[in-house]
C-alpha positions in Angstrom: 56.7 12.3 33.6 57.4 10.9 37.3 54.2 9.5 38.9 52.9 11.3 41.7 53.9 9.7 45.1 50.7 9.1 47.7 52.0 8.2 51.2 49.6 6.8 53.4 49.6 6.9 57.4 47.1 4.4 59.2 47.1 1.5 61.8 48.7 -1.4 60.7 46.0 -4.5 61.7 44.1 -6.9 60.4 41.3 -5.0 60.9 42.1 -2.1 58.6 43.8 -4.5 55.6 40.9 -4.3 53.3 40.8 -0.7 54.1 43.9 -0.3 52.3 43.8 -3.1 50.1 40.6 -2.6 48.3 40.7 0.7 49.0 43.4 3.6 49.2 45.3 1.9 47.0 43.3 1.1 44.2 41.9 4.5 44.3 45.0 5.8 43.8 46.1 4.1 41.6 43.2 4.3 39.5 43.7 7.9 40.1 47.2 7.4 38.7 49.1 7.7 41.6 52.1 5.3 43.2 50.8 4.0 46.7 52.6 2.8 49.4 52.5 2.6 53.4 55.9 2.1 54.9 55.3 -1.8 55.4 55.5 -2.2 51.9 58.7 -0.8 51.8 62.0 -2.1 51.7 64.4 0.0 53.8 67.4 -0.5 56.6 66.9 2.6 58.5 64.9 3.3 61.9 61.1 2.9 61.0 60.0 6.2 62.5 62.9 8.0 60.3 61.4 6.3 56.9 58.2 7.1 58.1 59.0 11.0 58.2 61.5 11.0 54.9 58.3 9.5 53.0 56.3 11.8 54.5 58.8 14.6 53.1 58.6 12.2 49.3 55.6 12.4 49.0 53.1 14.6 46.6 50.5 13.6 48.8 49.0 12.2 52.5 46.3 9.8 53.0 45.6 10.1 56.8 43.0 7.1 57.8 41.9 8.6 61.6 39.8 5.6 62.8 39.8 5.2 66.1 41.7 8.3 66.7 45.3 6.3 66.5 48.3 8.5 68.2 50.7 7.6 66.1 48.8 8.2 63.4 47.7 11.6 64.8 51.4 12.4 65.1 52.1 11.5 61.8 49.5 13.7 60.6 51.0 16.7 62.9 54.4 15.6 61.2 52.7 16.0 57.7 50.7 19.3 58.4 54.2 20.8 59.9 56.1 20.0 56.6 53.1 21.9 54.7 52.2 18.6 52.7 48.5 18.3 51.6 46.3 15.5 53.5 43.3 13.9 52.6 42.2 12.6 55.7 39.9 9.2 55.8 37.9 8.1 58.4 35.4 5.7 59.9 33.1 7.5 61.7 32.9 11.7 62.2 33.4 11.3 65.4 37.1 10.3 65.2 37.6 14.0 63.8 38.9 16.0 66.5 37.8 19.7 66.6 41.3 21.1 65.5 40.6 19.5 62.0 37.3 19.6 61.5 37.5 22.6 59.2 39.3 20.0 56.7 37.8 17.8 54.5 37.1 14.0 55.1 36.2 11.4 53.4 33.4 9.2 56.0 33.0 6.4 54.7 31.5 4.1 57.8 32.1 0.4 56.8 31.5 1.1 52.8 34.9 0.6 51.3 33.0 1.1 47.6 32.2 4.7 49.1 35.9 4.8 50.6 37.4 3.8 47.2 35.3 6.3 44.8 35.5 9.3 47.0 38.7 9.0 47.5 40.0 8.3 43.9 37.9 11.7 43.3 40.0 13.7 45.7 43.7 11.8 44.7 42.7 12.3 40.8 41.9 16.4 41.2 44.9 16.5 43.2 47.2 14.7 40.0 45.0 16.8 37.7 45.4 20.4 39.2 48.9 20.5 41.7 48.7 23.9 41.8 45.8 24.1 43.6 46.3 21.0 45.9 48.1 22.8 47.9 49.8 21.6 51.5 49.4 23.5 54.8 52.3 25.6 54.5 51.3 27.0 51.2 47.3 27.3 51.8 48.7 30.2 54.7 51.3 32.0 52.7 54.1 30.4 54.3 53.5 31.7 58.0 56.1 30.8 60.2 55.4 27.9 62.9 55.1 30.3 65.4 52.9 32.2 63.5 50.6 29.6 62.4 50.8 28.3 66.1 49.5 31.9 67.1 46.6 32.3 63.8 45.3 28.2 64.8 45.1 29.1 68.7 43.3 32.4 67.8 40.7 30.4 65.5 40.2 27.8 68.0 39.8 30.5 70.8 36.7 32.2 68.4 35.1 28.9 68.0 35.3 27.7 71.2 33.6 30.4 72.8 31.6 31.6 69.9 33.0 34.9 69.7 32.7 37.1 66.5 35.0 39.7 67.5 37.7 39.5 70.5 40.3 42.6 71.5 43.8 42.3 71.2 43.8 42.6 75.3 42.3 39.2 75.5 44.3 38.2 72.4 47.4 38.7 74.7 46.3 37.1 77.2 46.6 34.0 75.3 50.4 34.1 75.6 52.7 37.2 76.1 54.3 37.2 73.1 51.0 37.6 70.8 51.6 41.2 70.4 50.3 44.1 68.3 53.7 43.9 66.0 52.7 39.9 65.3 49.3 40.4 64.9 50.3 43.0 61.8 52.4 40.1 60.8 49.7 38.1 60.5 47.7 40.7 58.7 50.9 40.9 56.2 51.4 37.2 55.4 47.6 35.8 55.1 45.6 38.4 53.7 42.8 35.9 53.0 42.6 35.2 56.8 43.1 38.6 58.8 42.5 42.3 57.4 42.1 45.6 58.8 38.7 46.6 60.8 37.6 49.2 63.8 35.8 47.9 66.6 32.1 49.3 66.4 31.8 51.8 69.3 34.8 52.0 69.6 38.0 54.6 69.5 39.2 55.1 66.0 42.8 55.0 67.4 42.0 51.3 68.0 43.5 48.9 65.0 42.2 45.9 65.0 42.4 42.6 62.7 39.6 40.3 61.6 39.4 36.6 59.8 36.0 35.8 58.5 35.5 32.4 57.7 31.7 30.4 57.6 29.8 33.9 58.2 32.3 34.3 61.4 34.2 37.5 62.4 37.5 37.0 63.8 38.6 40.2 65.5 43.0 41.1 66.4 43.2 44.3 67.7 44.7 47.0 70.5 
C-alpha cells in the first residue's frame, strides 16, 4: 500500500526549523505519513514548478501561516484551487485572515509538543478515513472556479455586513454576471450550501436561495 504523501508549505528560516523538525514532521510520520518540504527534495526543474507539481502529489497540505508569509499564502491559494485538503498551522490566530477563518487551525503559540500532537491527530484521521478528508474541490461538489469564486464572495458579503438574508438585486450588484441562471447553478451543484426559500413579506413570484451555516441565513434570490 503506497504511503500517503504530506506536502508542507511554510517559510524557510531558521526561525521556523524546529517548527518542522520537531514538529510536522514527526507528527506525520508518526501519523504514518511521508513528509517533505521542497528543500528536502532533490530535483532540476524551476523551484516554483516543483513546488506546484508536489502540491498536485500530494494526499495532503500542511500550510504553517505565521506571520502571514505571501508566498506561503499563494501556495495555499495554489493548493485550495487544485481542491487538495489543508491543515493549516499557525502561530498566533491572528495570522488567520478572515477568508479562512471558517477552516480549521491548529494554534499552537510557541508549544511545538501542542503543534506536534494536534497535528499528528488531524494527519492520522486524514490516513485513517480519505474519504472524508476531503480537498476544496470536493467538500463543494465540484463547483467550477467561477462558481466557487461567486458562492466565497457571496459568503464573505453576508459576514461582512451581518446580513441574514440579501436579494438577488444586491447579489448582482456584486458583479454583472451573478445572475438568476448562476445562482440556480449554485442551488444545483451544492445543495448543502444554497436551497430554495421565499423572502418573508414578500411576492411569492420571488425565488430566492439561502446557505445556512453557524445559525446564519444566506439569502440568493430575484
Amino acid at each position: 500500500m503506497r504511503q500517503p504523501f504530506v506536502f508542507v508549505i511554510m517559510r524557510f528560516s531558521d526561525e521556523f526549523r524546529d517548527v518542522y523538525e520537531l514538529g510536522i514532521k514527526p507528527a506525520a510520520e508518526s501519523a504514518g505519513a511521508l513528509c517533505e518540504r521542497v528543500d528536502e527534495q532533490m530535483f532540476t526543474q524551476n523551484i516554483l514548478d516543483r513546488i506546484y507539481k508536489q502540491i498536485q502529489r500530494a494526499d495532503f497540505i500542511v500550510a504553517e501561516m505565521t506571520g502571514r508569509n505571501a508566498n506561503v499564502f499563494y501556495e495555499a491559494g495554489f493548493a485550495h484551487g487544485v481542491g487538495k485538503p489543508i491543515i493549516f498551522v499557525t502561530k498566533s490566530a491572528d495570522d488567520i485572515p478572515f477568508d479562512l477563518r471558517h477552516y480549521p487551525h491548529v494554534v499552537y503559540g510557541d508549544r511545538i509538543a501542542v503543534l506536534k500532537k494536534e497535528l499528528e491527530k488531524k494527519i492520522r484521521w486524514c490516513v485513517e478515513h480519505p474519504g472524508e478528508c476531503l480537498g476544496v474541490a470536493e467538500q463543494d461538489q465540484k463547483l467550477t472556479p467561477d462558481l466557487e469564486r461567486m458562492a466565497l464572495q457571496i459568503e464573505n458579503y453576508m459576514k461582512a455586513n451581518k446580513f441574514t438574508r440579501v436579494s438577488y438585486e444586491r447579489i448582482q450588484k456584486l458583479h454583472p454576471s451573478y445572475t438568476l441562471a448562476r445562482a440556480e447553478k449554485l442551488v444545483e451543484l451544492a445543495p448543502e450550501r444554497f436551497r430554495p426559500s421565499m423572502i418573508k413579506g414578500g411576492s411569492p413570484d420571488w425565488r430566492v436561495y439561502y446557505r445556512r451555516r453557524r445559525d446564519r441565513t444566506i439569502a440568493v434570490g430575484a
